[in-house]
Structure formats: C-alpha cells, structure tokens
py3Dmol code that shows the C-alpha trace and the ligand (Angstrom):
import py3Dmol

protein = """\
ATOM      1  CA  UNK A   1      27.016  73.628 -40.053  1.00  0.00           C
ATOM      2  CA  UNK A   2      27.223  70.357 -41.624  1.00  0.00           C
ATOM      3  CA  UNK A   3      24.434  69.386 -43.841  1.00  0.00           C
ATOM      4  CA  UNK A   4      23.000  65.464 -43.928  1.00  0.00           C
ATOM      5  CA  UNK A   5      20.987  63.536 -46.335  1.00  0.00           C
ATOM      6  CA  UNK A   6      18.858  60.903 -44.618  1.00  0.00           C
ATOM      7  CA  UNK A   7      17.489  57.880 -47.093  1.00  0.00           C
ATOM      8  CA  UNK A   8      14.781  55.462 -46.191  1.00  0.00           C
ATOM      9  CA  UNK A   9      12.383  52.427 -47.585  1.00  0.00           C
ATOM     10  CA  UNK A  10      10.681  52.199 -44.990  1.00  0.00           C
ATOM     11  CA  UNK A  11       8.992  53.080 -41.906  1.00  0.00           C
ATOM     12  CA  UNK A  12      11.852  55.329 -40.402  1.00  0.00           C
ATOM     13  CA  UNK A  13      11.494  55.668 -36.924  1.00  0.00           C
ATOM     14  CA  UNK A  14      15.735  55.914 -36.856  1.00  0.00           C
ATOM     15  CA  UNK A  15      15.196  58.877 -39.760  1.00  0.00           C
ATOM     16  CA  UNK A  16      12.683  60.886 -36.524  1.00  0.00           C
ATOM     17  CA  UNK A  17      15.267  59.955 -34.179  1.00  0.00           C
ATOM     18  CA  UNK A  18      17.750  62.044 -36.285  1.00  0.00           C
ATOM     19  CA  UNK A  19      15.238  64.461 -36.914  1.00  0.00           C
ATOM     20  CA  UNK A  20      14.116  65.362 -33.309  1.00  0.00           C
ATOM     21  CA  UNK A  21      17.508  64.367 -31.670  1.00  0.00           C
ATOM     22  CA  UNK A  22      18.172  68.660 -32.179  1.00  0.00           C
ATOM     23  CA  UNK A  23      21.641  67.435 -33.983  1.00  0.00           C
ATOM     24  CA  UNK A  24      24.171  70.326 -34.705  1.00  0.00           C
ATOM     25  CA  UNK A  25      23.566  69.400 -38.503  1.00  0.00           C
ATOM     26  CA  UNK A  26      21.112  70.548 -41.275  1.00  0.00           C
ATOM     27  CA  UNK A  27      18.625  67.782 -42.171  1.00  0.00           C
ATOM     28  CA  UNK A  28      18.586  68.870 -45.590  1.00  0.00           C
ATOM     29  CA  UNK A  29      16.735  65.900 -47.288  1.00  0.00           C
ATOM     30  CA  UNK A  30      14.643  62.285 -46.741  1.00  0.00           C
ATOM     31  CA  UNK A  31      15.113  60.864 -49.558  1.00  0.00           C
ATOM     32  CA  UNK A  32      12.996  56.881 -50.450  1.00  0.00           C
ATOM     33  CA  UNK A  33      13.657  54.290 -53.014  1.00  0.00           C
ATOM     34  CA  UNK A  34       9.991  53.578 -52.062  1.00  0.00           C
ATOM     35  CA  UNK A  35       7.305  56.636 -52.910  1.00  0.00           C
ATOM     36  CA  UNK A  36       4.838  54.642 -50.043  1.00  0.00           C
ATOM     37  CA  UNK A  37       7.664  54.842 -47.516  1.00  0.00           C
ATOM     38  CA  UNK A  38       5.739  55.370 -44.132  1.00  0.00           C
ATOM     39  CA  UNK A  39       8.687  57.738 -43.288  1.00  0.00           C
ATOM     40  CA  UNK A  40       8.421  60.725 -46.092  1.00  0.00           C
ATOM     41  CA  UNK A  41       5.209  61.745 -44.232  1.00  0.00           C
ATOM     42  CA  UNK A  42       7.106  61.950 -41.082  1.00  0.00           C
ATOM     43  CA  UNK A  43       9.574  64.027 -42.927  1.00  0.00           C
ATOM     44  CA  UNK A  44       7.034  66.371 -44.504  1.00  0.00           C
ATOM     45  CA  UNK A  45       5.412  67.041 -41.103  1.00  0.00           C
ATOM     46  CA  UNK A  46       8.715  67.902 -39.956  1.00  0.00           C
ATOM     47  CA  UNK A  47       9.252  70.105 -42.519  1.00  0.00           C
ATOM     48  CA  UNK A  48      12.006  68.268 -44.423  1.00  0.00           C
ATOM     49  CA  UNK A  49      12.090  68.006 -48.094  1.00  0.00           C
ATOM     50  CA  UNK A  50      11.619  64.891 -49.767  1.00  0.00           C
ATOM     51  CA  UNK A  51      12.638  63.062 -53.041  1.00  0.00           C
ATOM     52  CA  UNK A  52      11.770  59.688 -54.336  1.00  0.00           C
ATOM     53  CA  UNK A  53      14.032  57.634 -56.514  1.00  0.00           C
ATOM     54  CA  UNK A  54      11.974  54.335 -57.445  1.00  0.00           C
ATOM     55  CA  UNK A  55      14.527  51.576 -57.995  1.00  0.00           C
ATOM     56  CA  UNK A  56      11.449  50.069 -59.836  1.00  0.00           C
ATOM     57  CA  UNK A  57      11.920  52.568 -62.519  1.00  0.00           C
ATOM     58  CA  UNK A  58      15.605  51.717 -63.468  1.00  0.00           C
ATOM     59  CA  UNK A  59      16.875  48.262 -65.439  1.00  0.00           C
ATOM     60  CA  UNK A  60      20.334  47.929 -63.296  1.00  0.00           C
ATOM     61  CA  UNK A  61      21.643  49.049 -59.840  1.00  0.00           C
ATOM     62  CA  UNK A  62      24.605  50.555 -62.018  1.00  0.00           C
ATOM     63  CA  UNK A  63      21.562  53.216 -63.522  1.00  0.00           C
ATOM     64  CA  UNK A  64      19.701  53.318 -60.342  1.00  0.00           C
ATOM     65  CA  UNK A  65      22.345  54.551 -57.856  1.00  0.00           C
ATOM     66  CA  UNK A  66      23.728  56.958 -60.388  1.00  0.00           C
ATOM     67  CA  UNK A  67      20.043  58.533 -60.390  1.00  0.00           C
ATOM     68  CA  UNK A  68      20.070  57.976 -56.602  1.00  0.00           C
ATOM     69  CA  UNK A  69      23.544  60.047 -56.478  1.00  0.00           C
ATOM     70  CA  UNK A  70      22.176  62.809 -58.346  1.00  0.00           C
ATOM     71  CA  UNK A  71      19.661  63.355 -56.266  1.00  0.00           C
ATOM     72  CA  UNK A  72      21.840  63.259 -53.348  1.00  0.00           C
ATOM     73  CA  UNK A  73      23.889  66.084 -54.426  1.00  0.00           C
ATOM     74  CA  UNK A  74      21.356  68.620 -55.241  1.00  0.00           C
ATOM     75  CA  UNK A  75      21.018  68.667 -51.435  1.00  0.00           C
ATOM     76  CA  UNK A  76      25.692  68.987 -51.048  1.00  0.00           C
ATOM     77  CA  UNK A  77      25.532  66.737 -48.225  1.00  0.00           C
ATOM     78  CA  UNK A  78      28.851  65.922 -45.668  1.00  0.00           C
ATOM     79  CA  UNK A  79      27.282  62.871 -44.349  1.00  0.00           C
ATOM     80  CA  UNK A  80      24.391  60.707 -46.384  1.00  0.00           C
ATOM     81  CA  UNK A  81      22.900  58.565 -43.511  1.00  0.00           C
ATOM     82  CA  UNK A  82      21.041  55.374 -44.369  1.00  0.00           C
ATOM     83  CA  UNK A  83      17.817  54.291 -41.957  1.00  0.00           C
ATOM     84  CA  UNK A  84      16.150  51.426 -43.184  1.00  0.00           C
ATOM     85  CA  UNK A  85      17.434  51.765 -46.416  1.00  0.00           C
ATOM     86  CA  UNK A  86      17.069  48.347 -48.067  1.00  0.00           C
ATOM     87  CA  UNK A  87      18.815  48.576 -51.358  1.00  0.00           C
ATOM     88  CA  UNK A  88      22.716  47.214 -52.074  1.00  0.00           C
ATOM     89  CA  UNK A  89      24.442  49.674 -53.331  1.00  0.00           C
ATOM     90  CA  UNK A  90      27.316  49.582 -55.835  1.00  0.00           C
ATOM     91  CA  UNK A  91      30.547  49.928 -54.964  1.00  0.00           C
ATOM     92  CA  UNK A  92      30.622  53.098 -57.676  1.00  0.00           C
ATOM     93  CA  UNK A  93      28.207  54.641 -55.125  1.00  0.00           C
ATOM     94  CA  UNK A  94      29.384  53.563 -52.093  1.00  0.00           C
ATOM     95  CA  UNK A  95      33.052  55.021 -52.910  1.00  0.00           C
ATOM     96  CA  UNK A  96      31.475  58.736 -54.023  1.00  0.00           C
ATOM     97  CA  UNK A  97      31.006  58.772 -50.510  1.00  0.00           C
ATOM     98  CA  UNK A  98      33.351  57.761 -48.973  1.00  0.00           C
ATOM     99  CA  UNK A  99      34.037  58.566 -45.408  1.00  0.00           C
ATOM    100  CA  UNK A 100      30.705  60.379 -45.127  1.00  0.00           C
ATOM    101  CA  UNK A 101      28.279  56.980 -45.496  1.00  0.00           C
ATOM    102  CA  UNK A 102      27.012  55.443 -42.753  1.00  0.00           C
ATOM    103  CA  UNK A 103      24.549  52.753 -42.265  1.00  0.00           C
ATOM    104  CA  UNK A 104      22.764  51.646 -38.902  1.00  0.00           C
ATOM    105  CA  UNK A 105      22.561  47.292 -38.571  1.00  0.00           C
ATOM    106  CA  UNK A 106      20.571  45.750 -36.343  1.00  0.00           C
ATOM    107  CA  UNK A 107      22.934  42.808 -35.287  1.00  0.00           C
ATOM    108  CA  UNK A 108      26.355  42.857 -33.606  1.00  0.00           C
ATOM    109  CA  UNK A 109      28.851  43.227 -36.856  1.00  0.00           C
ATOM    110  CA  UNK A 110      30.270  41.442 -37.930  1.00  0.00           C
ATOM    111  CA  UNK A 111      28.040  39.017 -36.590  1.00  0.00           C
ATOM    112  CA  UNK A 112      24.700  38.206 -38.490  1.00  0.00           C
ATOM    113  CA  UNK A 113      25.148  40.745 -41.404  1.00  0.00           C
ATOM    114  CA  UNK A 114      22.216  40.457 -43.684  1.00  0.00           C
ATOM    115  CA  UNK A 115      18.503  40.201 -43.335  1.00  0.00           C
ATOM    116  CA  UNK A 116      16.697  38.733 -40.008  1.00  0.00           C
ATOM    117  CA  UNK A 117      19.085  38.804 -37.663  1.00  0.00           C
ATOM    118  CA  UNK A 118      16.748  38.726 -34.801  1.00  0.00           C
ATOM    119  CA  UNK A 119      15.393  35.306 -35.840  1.00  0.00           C
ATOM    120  CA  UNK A 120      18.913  34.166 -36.829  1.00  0.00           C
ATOM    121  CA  UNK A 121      20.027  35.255 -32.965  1.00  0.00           C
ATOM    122  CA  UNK A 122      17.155  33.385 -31.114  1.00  0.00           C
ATOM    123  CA  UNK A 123      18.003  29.822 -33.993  1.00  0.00           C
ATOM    124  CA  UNK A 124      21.347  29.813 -32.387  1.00  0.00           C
ATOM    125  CA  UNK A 125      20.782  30.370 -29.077  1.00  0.00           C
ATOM    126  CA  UNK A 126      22.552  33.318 -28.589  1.00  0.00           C
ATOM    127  CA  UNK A 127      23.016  35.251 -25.304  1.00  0.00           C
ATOM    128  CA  UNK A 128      24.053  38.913 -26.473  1.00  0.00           C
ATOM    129  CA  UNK A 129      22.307  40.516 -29.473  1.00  0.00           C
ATOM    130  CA  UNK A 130      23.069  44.246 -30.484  1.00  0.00           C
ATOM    131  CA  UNK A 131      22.856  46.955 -33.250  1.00  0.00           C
ATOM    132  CA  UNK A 132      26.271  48.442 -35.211  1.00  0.00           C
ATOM    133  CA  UNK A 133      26.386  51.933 -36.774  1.00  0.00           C
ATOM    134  CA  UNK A 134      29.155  51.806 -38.847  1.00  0.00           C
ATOM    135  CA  UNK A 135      30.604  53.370 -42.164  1.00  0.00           C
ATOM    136  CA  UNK A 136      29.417  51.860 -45.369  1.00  0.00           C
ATOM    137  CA  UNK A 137      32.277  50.199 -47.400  1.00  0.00           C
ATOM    138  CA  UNK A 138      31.397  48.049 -50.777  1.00  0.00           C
ATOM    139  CA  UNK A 139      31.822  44.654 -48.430  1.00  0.00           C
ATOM    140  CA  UNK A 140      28.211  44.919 -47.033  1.00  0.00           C
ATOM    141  CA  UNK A 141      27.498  45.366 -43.389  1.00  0.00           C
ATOM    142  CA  UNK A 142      31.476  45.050 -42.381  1.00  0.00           C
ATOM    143  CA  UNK A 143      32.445  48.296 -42.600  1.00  0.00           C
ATOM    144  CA  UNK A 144      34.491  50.212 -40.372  1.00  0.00           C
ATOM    145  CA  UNK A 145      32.734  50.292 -36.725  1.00  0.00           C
ATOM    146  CA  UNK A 146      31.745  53.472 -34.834  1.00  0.00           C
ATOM    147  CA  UNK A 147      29.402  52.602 -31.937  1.00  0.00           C
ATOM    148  CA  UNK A 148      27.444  49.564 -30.358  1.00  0.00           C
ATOM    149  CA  UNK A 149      24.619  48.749 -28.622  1.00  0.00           C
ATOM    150  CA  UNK A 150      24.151  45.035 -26.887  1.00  0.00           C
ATOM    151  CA  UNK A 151      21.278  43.789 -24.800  1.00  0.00           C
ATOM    152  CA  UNK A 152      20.677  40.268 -23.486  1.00  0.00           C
ATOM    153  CA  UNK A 153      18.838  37.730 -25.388  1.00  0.00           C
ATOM    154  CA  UNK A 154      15.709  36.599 -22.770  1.00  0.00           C
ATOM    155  CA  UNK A 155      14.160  33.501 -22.274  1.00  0.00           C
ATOM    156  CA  UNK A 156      11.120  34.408 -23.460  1.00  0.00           C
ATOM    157  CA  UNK A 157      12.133  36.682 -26.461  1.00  0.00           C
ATOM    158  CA  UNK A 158      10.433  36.500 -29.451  1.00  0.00           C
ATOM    159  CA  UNK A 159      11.797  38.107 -33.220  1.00  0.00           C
ATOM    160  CA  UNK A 160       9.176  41.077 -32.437  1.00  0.00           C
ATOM    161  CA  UNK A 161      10.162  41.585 -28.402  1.00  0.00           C
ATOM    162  CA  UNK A 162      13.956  41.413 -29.652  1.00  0.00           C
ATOM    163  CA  UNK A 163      13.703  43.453 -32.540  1.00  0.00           C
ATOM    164  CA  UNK A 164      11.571  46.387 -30.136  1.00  0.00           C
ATOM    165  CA  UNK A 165      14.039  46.515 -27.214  1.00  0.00           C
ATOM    166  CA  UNK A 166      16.790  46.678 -29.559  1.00  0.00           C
ATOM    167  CA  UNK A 167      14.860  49.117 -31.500  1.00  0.00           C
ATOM    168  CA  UNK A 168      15.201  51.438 -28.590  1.00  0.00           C
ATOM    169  CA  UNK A 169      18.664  51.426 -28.842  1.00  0.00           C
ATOM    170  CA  UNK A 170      19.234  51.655 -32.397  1.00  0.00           C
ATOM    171  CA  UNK A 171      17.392  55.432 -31.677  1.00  0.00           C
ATOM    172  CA  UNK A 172      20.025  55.988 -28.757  1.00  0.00           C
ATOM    173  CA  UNK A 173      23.126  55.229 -30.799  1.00  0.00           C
ATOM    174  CA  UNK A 174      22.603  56.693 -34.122  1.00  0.00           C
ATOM    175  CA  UNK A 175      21.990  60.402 -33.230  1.00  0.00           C
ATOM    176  CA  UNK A 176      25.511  59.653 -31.295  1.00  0.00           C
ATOM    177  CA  UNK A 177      26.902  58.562 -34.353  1.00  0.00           C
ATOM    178  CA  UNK A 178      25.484  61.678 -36.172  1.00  0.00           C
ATOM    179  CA  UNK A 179      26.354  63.918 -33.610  1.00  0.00           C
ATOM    180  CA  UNK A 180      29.989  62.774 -33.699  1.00  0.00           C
ATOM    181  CA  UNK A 181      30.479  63.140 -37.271  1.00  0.00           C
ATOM    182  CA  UNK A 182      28.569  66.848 -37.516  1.00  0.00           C
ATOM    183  CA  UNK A 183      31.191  67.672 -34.899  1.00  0.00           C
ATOM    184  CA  UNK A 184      34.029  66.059 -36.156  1.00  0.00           C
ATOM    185  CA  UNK A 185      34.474  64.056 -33.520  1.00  0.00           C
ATOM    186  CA  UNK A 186      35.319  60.556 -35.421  1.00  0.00           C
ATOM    187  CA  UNK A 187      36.767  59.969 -39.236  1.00  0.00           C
ATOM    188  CA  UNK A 188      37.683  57.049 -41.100  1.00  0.00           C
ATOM    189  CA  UNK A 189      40.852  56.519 -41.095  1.00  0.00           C
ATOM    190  CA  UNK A 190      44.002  55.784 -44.339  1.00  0.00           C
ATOM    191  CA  UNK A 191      44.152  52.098 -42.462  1.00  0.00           C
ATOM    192  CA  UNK A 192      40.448  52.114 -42.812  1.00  0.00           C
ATOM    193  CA  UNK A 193      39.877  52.266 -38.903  1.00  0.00           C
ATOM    194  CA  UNK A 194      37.592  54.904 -37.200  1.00  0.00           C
ATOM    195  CA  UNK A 195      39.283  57.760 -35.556  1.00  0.00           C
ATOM    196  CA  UNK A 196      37.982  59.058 -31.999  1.00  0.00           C
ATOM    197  CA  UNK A 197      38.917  62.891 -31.139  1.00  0.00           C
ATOM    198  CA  UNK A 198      37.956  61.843 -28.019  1.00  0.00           C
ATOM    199  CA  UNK A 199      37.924  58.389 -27.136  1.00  0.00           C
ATOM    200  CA  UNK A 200      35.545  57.248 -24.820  1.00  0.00           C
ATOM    201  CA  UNK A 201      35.780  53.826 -23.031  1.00  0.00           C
ATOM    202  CA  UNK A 202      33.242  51.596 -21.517  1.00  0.00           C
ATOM    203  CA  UNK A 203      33.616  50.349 -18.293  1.00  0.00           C
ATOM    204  CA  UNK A 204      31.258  47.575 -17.717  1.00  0.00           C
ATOM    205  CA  UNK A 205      30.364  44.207 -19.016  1.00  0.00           C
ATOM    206  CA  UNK A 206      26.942  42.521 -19.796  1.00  0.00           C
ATOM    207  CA  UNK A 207      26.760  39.225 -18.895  1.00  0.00           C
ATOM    208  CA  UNK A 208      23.519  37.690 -20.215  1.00  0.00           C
ATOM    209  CA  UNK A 209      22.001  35.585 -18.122  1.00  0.00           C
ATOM    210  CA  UNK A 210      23.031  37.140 -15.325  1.00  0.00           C
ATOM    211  CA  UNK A 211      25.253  35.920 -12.751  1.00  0.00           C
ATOM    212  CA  UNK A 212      23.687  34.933  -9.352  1.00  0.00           C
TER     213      UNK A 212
END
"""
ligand_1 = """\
14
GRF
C 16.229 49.146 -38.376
O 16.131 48.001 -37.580
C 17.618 49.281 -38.921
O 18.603 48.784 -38.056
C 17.577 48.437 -40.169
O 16.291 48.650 -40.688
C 15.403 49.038 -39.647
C 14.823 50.344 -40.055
O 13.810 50.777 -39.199
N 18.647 48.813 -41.068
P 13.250 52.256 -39.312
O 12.782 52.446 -40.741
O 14.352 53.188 -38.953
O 12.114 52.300 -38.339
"""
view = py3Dmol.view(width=600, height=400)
view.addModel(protein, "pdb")
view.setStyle({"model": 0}, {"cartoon": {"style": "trace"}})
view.addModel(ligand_1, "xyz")
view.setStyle({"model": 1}, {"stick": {}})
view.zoomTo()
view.show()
C-alpha cells in the first residue's frame, strides 16, 4: 500500500477529505509550515501524526525546504500531497519529488494561477470558474493537469459564495486524484503529460448562463 504525506498552513478541510475519503493509501503524516494550522487538530483526532516545520524559523527557502524535505522522508512517502499549503517551493524541492507532488488550485489552470482567484474571476466577468489538481513542477500552478472541476459563475456570486461551492468540489476531485495515483492509475509522463491507465472522457458541456 502506498504511503502519502499530506502538508497544510491552514485550515485543511481538503487534508479531511483525504483523510475520510477511505483511500487505498496510508496517511502516514500532516505535516504544517504553520504550528496554529486549524488542520493538525483535525489530524490528531484522526489519529495521524503530525510535524511542524516553521518557515519562520529558517533565513532562506533554500534552508527551509531542505528541513521541510527531511521531515518528509522520515515518513518514505510515494505521493506528498499539498492542501492549502501556502509556501513556494524551490525548484531543489519540487524536483526530489518529482512525479509524486501534487498540488490542488482553486482556479481553472492555467487560468488565474496565484492568489484570489475567486475575486480575480468575478473582476473579469467570467462565466466558468473551476479548481485544477495537478502535479507540481518548479513553474508554479502550471504543472501537468490531472483532473477538473468547473461550475458557473452566478449573478449574484460573491468571493465567499464562489469560493464555498467550488469548495465542494475541490473535496470531490482530490480524493480522485489520490485515489488514482495510490492505484496507479495516472503518471507523469517523459513528455511531461499525465498518463491515464484508463482514460475516462466527459461527455457533457456546461454552458454558464444557461441556454433557454
Ligand atoms: C483550497 O481552496 C485550495 O484549493 C487552496 O487552498 C485552499 C485550502 O483550503 N490551495 P483547505 O485548507 O483545504 O480547507
């Protein structure tokens, strides 16, 4: 059985997703940048050990990942999964695991990578908004794609009504992600494309608004 490393800053609903989503993985660690990260207690009541790396405590990102990757590996994971984790990470660390780092983005890659999406969708006026799991690569948030979620933009959306429904399906697609990888389903591919054992295909549009 595959064993995962989950790290979080925050309040990590997406980490209890993974957690309760009965994965064919070991959870072996939650591990924060952030020691008042809302999300360790959820991972201590779940029975998951926990480890805190404080960026705070480090001069340089260079010293801070490399602490960060040590950690990591006490736990040998196959896949380290980021939720809410809101550090950049070197490129150093990012190609230590290659292949096995993934990151979840609220925001249709590569479309609106960065911080506050939501409010960046509603400014423009757009129609479709979504959420991108996808494997972490130095270039941040364009890394190779694995699965999407989009929902219409409403009328009378609002950065906190946006960022809940999509919310919802952030905790649909990333224990898909998860699951695929734990069951080597998907890979990254030499051309740096993801690999589907078994490709499925979607066979409907949204169309946002809706036609008549
Ligand atoms: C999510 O919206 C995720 O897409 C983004 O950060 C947020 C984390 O939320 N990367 P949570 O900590 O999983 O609740």
């Amino acid at each position: 059985m595959k064993r995962i490393v989950i790290l979080i800053s925050g309040r990590g609903s997406n980490m209890e997703t993974l957690l309760t989503a009965k994965l064919p993985c070991q959870i072996a660690a939650v591990i924060s940048n952030r020691a008042d990260a809302e999300g360790l207690r959820i991972a201590s009541e779940h029975g998951v050990a926990t480890a805190v790396v404080a960026h705070k405590d480090f001069a340089d990102r260079e010293s801070f990942d490399a602490a960060l990757a040590k950690t990591i590996d006490v736990y040998h994971p196959d896949v380290v999964v980021l939720a809410g984790f809101m550090r950049i990470l070197t490129a150093g660390f990012v190609n230590r695991y290659h292949g096995r780092l993934i990151n979840i983005h609220p925001s249709l890659l590569p479309s609106y990578p960065g911080v506050h999406t939501h409010a960046r969708v509603l400014e423009d006026g757009v129609k479709i908004h979504g959420c991108t799991v996808h494997f972490v690569t130095p270039d941040l948030d364009h890394g190779p794609i694995i699965i999407q979620a989009a929902i219409p933009v409403l009328q009378d959306d609002t950065e906190k009504t946006l960022a809940d429904r999509l919310l919802y399906q952030e905790h649909r697609i990333y224990p898909q992600a998860v699951r695929w990888l734990c069951q080597d389903q998907i890979e990254l591919g030499q051309d740096g494309k993801v690999r589907y054992r078994f490709p499925k295909q979607a066979g409907y549009a949204l169309i946002s608004p809706g036609l008549e």
